[in-house]
MARRO-396860 format. One record per residue: residue number from 0; x, y, z of N, C-alpha, C in turn. Coordinates in Angstrom, 1 decimal. Layout:
<r NUM, <X, Y, Z>, <X, Y, Z>, <X, Y, Z>>
...
//
This chain:
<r 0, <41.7, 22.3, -26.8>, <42.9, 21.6, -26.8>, <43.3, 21.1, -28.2>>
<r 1, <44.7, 21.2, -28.9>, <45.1, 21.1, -29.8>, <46.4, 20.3, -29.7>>
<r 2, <46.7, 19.7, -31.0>, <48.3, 19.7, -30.8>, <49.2, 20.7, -31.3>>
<r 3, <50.1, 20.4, -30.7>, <51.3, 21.4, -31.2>, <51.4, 21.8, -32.0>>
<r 4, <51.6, 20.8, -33.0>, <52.2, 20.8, -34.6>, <51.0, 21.9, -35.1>>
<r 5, <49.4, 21.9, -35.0>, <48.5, 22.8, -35.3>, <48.5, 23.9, -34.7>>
<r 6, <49.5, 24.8, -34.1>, <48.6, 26.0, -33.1>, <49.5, 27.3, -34.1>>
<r 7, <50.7, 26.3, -34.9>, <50.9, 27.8, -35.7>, <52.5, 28.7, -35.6>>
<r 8, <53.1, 28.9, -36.3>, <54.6, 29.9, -35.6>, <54.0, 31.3, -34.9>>
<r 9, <54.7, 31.0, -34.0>, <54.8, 32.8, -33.3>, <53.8, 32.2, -31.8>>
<r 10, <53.0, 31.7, -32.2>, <51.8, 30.9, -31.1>, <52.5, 30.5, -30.3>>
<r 11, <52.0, 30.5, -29.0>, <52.7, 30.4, -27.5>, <51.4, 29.6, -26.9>>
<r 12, <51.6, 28.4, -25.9>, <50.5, 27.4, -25.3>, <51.1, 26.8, -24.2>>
<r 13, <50.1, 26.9, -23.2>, <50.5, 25.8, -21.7>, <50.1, 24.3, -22.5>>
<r 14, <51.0, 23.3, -22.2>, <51.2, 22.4, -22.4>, <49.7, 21.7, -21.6>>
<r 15, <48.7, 20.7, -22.2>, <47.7, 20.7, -21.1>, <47.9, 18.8, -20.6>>
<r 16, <48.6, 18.3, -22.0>, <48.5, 16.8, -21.9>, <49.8, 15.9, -22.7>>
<r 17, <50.0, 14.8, -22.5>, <51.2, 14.3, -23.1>, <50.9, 13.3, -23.5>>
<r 18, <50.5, 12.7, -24.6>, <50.0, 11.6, -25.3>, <51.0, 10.5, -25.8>>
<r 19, <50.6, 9.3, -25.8>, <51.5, 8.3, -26.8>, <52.2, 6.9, -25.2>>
<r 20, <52.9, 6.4, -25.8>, <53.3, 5.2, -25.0>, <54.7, 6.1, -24.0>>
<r 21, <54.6, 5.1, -22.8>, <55.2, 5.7, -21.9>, <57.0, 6.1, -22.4>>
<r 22, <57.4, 5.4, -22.8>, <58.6, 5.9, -23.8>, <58.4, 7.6, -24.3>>
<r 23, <57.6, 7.5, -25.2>, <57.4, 8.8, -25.7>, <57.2, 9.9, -24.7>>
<r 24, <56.6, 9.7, -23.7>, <56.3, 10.6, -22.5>, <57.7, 10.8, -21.9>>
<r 25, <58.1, 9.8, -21.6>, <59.7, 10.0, -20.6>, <60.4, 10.9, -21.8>>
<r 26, <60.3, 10.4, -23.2>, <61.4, 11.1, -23.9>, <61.0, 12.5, -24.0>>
<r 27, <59.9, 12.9, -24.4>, <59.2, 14.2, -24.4>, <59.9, 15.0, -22.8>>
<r 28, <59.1, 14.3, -22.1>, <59.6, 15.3, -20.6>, <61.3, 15.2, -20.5>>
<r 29, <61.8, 14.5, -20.7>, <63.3, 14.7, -20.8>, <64.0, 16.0, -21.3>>
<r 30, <63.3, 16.4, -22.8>, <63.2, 17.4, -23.2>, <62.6, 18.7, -22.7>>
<r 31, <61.9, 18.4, -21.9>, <61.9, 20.1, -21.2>, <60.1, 19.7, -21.6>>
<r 32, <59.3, 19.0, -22.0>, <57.6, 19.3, -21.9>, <57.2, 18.9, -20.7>>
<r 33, <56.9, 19.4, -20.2>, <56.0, 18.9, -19.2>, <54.8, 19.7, -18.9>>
<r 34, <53.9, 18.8, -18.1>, <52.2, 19.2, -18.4>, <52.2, 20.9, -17.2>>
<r 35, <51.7, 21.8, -17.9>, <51.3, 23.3, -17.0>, <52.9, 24.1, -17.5>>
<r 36, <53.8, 23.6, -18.5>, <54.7, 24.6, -18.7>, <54.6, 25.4, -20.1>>
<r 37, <55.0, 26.4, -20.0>, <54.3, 27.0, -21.8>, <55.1, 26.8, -22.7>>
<r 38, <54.8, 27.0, -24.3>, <56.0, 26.8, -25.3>, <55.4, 27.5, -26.2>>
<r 39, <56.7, 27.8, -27.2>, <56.3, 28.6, -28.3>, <56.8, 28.0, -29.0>>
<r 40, <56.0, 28.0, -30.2>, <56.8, 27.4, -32.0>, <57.4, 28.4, -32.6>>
<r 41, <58.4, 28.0, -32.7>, <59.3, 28.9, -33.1>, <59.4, 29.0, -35.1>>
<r 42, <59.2, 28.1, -35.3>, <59.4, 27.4, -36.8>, <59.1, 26.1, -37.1>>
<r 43, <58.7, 26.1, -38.2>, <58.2, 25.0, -38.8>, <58.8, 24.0, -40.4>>
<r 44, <59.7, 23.6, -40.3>, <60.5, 23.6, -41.1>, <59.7, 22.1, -41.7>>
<r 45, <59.2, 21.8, -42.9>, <58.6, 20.6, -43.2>, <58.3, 19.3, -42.5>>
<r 46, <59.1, 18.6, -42.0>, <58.7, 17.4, -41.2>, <58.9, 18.3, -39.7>>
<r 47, <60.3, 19.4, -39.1>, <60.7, 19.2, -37.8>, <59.7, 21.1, -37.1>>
<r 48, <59.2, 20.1, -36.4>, <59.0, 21.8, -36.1>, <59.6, 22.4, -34.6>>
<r 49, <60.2, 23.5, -34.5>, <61.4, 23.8, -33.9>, <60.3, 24.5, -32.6>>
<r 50, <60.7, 24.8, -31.4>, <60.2, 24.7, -30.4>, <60.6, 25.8, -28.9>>
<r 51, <60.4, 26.5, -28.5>, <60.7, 27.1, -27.5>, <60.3, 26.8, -26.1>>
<r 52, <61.1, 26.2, -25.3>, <60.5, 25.9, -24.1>, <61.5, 25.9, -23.0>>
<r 53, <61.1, 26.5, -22.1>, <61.9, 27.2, -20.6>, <62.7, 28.5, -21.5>>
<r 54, <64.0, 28.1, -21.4>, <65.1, 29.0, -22.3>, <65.9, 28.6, -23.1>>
<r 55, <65.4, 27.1, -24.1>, <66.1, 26.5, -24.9>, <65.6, 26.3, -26.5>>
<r 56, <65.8, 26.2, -27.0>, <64.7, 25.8, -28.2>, <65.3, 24.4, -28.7>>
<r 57, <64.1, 23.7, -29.0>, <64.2, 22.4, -29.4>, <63.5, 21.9, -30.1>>
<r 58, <64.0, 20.9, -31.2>, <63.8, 20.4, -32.1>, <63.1, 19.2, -32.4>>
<r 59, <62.0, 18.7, -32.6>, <61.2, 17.9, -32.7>, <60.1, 17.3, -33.8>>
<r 60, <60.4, 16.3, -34.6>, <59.7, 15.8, -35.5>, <58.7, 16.0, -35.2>>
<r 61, <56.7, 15.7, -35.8>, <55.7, 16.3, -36.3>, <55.5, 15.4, -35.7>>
<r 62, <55.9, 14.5, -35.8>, <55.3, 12.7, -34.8>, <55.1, 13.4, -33.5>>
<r 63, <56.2, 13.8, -32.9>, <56.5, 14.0, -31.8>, <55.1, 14.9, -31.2>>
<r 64, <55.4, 16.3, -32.0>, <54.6, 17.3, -31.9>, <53.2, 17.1, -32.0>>
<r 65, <52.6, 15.9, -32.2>, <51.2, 15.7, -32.2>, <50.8, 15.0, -30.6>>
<r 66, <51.8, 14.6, -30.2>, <51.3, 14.2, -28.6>, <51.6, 14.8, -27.8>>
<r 67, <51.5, 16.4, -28.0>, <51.9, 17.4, -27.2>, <50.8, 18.2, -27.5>>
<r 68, <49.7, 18.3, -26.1>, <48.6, 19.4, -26.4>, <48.4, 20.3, -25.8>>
<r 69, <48.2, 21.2, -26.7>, <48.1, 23.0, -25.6>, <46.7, 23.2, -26.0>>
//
């Protein structure tokens, strides 16, 4: 189990955990993470790294991406 932000572009991961204060969890799952669904990194652009999940891609600071583990 890793975070996000580490697994790499092109790298695809079942989501296994959602870390951080309950805010960050609502706002994360709001956005389409939730725990057993998969995602791909699409890009990594210095601070935001961009994100593939269901059929959308989404954009998420490094903060973000660290309480997101596949």
């Amino acid at each position: 189990m890793m975070p996000l932000s580490m697994i790499g572009i092109g790298n695809s991961g079942k989501i296994l955990k959602i870390s951080g204060s309950g805010e960050i969890r609502r706002f994360l799952k709001n956005l389409g993470f939730i725990e057993g669904r998969e995602v791909t990194v699409l890009s990594d652009l210095g601070g935001d790294v961009i994100v593939g999940v269901l059929d959308s891609r989404v954009a998420i600071n490094r903060d973000m991406a660290r309480h997101i583990y596949v």
